[in-house]
N, CA, C and O atoms as a Maestro MAE file, in Angstrom:
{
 s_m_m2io_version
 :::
 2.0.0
}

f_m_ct {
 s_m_title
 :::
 protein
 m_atom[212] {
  # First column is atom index #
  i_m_mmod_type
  r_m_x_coord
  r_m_y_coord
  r_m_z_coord
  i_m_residue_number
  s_m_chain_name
  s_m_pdb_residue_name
  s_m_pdb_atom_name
  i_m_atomic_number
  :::
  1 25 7.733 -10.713 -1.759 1 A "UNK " " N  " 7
  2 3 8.752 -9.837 -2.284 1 A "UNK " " CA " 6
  3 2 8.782 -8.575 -1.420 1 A "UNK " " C  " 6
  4 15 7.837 -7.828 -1.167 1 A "UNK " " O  " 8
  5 25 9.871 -8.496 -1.073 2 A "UNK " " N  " 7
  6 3 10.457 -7.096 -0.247 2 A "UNK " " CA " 6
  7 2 10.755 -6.147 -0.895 2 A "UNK " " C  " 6
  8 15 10.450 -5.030 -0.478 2 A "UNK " " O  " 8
  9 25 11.406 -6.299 -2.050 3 A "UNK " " N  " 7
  10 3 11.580 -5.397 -3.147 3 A "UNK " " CA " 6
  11 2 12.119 -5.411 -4.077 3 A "UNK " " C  " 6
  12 15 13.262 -5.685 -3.712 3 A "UNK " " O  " 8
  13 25 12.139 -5.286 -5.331 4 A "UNK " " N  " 7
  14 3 12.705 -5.329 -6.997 4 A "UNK " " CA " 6
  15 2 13.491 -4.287 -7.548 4 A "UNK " " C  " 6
  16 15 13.088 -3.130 -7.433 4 A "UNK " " O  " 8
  17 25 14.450 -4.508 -8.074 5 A "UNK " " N  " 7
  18 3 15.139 -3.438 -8.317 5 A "UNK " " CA " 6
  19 2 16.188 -3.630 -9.562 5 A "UNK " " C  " 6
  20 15 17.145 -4.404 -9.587 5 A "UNK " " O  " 8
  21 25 15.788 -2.783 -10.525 6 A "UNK " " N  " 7
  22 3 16.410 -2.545 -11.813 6 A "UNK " " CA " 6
  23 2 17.012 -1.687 -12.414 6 A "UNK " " C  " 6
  24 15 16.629 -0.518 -12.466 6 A "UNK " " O  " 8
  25 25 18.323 -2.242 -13.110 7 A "UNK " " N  " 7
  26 3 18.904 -1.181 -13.753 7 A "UNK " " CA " 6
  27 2 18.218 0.279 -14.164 7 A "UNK " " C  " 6
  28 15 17.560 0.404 -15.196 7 A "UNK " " O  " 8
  29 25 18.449 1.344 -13.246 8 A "UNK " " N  " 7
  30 3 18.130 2.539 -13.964 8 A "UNK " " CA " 6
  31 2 16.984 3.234 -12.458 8 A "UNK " " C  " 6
  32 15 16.447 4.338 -12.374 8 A "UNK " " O  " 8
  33 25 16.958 2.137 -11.532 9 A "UNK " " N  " 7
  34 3 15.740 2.629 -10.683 9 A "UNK " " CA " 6
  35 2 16.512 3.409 -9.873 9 A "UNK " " C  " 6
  36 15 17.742 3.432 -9.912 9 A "UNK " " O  " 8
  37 25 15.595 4.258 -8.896 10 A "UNK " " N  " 7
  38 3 16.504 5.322 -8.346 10 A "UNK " " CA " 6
  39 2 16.934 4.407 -7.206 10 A "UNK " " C  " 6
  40 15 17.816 5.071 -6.661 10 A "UNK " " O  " 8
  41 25 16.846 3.532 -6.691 11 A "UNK " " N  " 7
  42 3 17.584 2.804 -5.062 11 A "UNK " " CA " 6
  43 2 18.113 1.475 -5.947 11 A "UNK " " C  " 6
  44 15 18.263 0.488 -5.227 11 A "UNK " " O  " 8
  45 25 18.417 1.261 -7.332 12 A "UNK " " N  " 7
  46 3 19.472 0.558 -7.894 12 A "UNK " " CA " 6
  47 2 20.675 0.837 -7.507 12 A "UNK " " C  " 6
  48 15 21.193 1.951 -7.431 12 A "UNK " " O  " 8
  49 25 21.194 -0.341 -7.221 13 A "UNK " " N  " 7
  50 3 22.726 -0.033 -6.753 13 A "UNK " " CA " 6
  51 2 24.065 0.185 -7.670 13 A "UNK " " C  " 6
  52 15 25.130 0.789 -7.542 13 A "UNK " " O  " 8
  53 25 23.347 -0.752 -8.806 14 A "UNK " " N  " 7
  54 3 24.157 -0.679 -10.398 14 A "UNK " " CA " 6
  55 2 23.383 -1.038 -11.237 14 A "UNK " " C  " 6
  56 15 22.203 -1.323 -11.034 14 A "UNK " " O  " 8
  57 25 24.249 -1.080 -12.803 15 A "UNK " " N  " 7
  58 3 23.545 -0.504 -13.588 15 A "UNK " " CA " 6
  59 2 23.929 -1.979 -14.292 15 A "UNK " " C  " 6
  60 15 23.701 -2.035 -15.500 15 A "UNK " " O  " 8
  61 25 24.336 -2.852 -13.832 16 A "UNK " " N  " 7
  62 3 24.405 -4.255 -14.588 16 A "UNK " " CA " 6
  63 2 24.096 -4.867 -13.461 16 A "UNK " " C  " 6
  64 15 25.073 -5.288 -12.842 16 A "UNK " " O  " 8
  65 25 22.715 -5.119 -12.830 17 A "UNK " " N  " 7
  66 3 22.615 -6.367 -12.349 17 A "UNK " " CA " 6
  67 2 20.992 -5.759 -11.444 17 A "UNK " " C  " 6
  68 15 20.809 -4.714 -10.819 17 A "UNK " " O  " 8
  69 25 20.179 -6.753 -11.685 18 A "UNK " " N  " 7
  70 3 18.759 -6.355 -11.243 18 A "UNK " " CA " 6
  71 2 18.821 -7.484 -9.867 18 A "UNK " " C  " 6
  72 15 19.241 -8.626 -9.682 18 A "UNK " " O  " 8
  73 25 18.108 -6.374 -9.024 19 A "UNK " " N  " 7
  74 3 17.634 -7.584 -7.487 19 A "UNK " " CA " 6
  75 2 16.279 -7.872 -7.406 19 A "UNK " " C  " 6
  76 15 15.445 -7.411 -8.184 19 A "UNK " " O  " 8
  77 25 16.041 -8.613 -6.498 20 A "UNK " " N  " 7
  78 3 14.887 -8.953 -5.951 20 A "UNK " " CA " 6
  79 2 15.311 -9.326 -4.870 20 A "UNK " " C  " 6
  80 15 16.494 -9.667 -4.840 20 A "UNK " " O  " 8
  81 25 14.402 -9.401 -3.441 21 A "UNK " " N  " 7
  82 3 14.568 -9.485 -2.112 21 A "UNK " " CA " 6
  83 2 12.880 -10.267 -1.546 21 A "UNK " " C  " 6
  84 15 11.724 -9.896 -1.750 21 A "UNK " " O  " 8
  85 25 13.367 -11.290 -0.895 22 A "UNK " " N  " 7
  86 3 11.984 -11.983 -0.774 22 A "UNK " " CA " 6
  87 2 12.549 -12.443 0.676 22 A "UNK " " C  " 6
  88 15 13.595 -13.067 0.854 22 A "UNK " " O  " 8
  89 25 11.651 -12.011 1.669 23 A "UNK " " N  " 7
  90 3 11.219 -12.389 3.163 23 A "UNK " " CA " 6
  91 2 10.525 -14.242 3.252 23 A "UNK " " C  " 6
  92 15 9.659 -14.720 2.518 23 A "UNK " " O  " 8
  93 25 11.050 -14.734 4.058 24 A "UNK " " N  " 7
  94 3 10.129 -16.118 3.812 24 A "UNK " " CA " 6
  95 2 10.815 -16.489 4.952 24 A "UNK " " C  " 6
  96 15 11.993 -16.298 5.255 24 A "UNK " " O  " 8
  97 25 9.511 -17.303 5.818 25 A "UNK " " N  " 7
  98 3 9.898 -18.058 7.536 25 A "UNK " " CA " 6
  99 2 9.954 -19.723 6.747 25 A "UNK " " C  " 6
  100 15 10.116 -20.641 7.551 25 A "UNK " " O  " 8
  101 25 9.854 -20.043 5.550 26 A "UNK " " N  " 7
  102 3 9.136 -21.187 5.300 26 A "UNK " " CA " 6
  103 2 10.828 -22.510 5.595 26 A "UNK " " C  " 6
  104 15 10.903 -23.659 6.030 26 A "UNK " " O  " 8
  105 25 12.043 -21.349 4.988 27 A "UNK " " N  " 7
  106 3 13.273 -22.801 5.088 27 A "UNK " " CA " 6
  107 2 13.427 -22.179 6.613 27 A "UNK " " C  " 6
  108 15 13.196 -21.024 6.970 27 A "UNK " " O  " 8
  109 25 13.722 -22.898 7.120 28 A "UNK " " N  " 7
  110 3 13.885 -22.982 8.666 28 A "UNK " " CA " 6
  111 2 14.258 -24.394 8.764 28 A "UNK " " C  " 6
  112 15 13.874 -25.323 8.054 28 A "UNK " " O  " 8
  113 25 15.441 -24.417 10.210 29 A "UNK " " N  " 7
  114 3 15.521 -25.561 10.952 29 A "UNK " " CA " 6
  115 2 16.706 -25.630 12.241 29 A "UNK " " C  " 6
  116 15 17.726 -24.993 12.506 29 A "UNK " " O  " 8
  117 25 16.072 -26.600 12.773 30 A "UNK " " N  " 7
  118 3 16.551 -26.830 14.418 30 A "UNK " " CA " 6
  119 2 15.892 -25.579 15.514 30 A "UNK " " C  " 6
  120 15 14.937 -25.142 14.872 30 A "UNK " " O  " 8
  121 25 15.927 -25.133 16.288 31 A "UNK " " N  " 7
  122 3 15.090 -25.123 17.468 31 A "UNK " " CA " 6
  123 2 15.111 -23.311 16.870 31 A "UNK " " C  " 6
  124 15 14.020 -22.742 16.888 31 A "UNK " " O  " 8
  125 25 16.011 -22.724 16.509 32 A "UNK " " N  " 7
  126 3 16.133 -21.500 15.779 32 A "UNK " " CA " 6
  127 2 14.950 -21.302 14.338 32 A "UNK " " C  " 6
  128 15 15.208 -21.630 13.181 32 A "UNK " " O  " 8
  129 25 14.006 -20.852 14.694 33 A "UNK " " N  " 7
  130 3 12.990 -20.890 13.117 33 A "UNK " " CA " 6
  131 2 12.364 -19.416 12.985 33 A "UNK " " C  " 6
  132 15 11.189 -19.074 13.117 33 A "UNK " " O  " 8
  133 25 13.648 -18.545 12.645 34 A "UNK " " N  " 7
  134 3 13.795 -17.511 12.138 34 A "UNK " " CA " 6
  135 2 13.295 -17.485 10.722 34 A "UNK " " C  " 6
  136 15 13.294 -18.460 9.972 34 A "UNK " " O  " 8
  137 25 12.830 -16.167 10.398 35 A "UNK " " N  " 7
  138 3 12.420 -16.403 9.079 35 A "UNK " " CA " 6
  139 2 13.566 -16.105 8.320 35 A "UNK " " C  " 6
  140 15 14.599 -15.945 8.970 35 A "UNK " " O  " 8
  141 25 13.619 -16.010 7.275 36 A "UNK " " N  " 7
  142 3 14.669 -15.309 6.081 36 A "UNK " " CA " 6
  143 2 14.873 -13.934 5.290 36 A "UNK " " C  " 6
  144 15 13.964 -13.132 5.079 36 A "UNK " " O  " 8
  145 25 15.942 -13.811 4.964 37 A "UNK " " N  " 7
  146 3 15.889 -12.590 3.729 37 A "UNK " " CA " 6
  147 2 16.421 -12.933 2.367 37 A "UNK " " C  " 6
  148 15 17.633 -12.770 2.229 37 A "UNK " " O  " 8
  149 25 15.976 -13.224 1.692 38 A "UNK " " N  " 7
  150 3 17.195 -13.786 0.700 38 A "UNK " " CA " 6
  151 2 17.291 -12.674 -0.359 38 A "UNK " " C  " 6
  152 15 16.430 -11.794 -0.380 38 A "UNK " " O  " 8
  153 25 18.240 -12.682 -1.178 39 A "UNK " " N  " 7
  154 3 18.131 -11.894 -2.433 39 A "UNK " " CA " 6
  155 2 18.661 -12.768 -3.670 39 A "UNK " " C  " 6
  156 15 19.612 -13.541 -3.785 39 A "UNK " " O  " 8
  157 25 17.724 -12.361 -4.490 40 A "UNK " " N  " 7
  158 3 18.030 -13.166 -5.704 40 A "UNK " " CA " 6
  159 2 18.579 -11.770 -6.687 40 A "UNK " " C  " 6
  160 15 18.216 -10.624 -6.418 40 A "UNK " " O  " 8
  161 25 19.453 -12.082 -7.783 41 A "UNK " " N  " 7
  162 3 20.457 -11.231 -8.231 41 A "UNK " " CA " 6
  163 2 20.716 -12.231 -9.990 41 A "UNK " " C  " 6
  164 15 20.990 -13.365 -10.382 41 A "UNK " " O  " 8
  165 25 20.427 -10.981 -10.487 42 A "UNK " " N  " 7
  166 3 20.355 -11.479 -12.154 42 A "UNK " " CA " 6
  167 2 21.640 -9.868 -12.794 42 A "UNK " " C  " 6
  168 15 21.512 -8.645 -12.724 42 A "UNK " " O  " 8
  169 25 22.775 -10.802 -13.369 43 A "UNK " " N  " 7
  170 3 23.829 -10.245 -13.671 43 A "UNK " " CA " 6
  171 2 23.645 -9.651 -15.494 43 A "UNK " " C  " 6
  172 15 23.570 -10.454 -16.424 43 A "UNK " " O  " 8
  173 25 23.595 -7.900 -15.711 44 A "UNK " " N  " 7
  174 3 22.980 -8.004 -16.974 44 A "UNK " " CA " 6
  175 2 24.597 -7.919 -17.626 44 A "UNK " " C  " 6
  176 15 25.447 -7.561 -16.811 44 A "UNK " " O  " 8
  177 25 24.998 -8.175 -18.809 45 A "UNK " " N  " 7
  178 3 25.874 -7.947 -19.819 45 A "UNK " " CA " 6
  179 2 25.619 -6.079 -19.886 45 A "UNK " " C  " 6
  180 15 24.506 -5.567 -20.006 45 A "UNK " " O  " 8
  181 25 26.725 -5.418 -19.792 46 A "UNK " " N  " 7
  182 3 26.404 -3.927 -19.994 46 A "UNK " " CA " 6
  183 2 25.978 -3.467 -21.240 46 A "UNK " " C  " 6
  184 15 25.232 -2.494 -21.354 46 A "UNK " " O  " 8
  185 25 26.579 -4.368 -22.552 47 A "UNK " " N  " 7
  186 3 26.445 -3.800 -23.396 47 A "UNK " " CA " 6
  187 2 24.319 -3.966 -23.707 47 A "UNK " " C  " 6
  188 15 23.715 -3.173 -24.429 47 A "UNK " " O  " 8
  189 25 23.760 -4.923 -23.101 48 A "UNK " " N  " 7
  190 3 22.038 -4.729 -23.483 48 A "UNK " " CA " 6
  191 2 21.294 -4.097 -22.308 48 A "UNK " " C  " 6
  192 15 20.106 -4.274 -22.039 48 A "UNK " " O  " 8
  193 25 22.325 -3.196 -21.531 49 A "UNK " " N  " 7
  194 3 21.139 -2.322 -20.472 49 A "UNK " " CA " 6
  195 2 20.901 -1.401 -21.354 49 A "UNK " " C  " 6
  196 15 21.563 -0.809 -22.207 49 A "UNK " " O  " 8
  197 25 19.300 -1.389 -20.805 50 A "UNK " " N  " 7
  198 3 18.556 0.123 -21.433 50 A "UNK " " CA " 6
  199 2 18.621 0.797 -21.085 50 A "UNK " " C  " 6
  200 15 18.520 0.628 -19.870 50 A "UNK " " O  " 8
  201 25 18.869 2.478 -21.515 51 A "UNK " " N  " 7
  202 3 18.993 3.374 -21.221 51 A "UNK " " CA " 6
  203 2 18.232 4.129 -20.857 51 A "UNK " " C  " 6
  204 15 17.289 3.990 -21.636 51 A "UNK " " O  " 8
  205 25 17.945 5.003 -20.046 52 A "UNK " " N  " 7
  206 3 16.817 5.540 -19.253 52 A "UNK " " CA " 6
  207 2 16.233 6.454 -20.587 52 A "UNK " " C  " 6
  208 15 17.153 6.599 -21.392 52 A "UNK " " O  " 8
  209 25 15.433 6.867 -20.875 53 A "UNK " " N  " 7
  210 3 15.092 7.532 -21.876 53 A "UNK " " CA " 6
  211 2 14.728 9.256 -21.208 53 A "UNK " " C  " 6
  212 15 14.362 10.149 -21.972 53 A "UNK " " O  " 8
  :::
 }
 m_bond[211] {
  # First column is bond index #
  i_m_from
  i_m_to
  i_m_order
  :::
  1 1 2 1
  2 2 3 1
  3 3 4 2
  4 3 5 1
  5 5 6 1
  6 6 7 1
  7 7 8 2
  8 7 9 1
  9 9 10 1
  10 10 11 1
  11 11 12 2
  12 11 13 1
  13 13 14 1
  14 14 15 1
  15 15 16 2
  16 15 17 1
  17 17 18 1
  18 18 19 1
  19 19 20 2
  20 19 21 1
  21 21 22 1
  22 22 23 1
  23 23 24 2
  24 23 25 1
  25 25 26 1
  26 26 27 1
  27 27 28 2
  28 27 29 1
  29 29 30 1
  30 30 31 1
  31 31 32 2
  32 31 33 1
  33 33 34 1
  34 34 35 1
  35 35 36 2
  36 35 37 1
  37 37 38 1
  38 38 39 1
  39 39 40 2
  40 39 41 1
  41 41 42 1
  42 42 43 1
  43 43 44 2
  44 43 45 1
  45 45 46 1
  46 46 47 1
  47 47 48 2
  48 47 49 1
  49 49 50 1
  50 50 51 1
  51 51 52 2
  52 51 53 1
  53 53 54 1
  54 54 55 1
  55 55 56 2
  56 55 57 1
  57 57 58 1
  58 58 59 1
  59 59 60 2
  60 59 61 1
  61 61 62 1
  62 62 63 1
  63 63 64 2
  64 63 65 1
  65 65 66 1
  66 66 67 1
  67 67 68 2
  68 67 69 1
  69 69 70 1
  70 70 71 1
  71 71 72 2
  72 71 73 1
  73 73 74 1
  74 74 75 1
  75 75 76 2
  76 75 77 1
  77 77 78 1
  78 78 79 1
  79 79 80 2
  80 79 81 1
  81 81 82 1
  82 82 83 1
  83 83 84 2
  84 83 85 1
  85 85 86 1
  86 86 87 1
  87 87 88 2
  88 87 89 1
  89 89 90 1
  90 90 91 1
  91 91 92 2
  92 91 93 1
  93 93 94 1
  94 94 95 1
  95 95 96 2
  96 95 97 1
  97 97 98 1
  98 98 99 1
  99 99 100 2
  100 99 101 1
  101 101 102 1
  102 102 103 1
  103 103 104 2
  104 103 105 1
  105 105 106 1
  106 106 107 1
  107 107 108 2
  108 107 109 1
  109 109 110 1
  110 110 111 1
  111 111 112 2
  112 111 113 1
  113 113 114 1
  114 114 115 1
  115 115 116 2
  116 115 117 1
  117 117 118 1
  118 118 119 1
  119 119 120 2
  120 119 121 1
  121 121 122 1
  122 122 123 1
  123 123 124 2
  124 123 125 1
  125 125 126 1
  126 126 127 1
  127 127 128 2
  128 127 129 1
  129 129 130 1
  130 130 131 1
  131 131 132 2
  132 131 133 1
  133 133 134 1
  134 134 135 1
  135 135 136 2
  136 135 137 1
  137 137 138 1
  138 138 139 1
  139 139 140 2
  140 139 141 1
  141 141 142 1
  142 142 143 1
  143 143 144 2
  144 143 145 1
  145 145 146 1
  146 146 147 1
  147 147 148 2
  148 147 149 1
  149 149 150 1
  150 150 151 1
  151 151 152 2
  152 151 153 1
  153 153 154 1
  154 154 155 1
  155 155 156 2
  156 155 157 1
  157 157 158 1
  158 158 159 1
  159 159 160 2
  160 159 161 1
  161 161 162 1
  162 162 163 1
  163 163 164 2
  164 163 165 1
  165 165 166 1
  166 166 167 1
  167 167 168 2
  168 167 169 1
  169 169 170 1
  170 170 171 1
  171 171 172 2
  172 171 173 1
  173 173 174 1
  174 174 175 1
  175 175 176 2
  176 175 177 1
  177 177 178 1
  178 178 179 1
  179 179 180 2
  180 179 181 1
  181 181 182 1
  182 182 183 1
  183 183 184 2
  184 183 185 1
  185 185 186 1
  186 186 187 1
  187 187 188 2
  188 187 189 1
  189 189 190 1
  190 190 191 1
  191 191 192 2
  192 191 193 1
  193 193 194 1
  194 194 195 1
  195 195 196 2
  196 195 197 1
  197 197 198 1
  198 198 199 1
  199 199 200 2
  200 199 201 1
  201 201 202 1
  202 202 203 1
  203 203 204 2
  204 203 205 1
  205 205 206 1
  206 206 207 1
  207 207 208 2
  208 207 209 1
  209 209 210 1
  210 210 211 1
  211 211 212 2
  :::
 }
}
């Protein structure tokens, strides 16, 4: 993991939808075997984000 990121964090980009970012050489193929960046992305409903207290 490269980095996590949730509604309300200060380098959140919005306030309905949490990331994660994960580095990995492991899918690779053909003579190019670059590693990866991927981001995985979980979409929240606005009305159940928590509010920063």
């Amino acid at each position: 993991m490269t980095g996590v990121y949730f509604p309300g964090d200060d380098l959140s980009i919005t306030e309905t939808m949490a990331q994660g970012f994960v580095w990995t050489d492991v899918m690779a193929s053909g003579i190019l075997t670059f590693g990866q960046h991927l981001e995985l992305q979980w979409h929240i409903e606005p009305s159940v984000v928590p509010t920063p207290a």
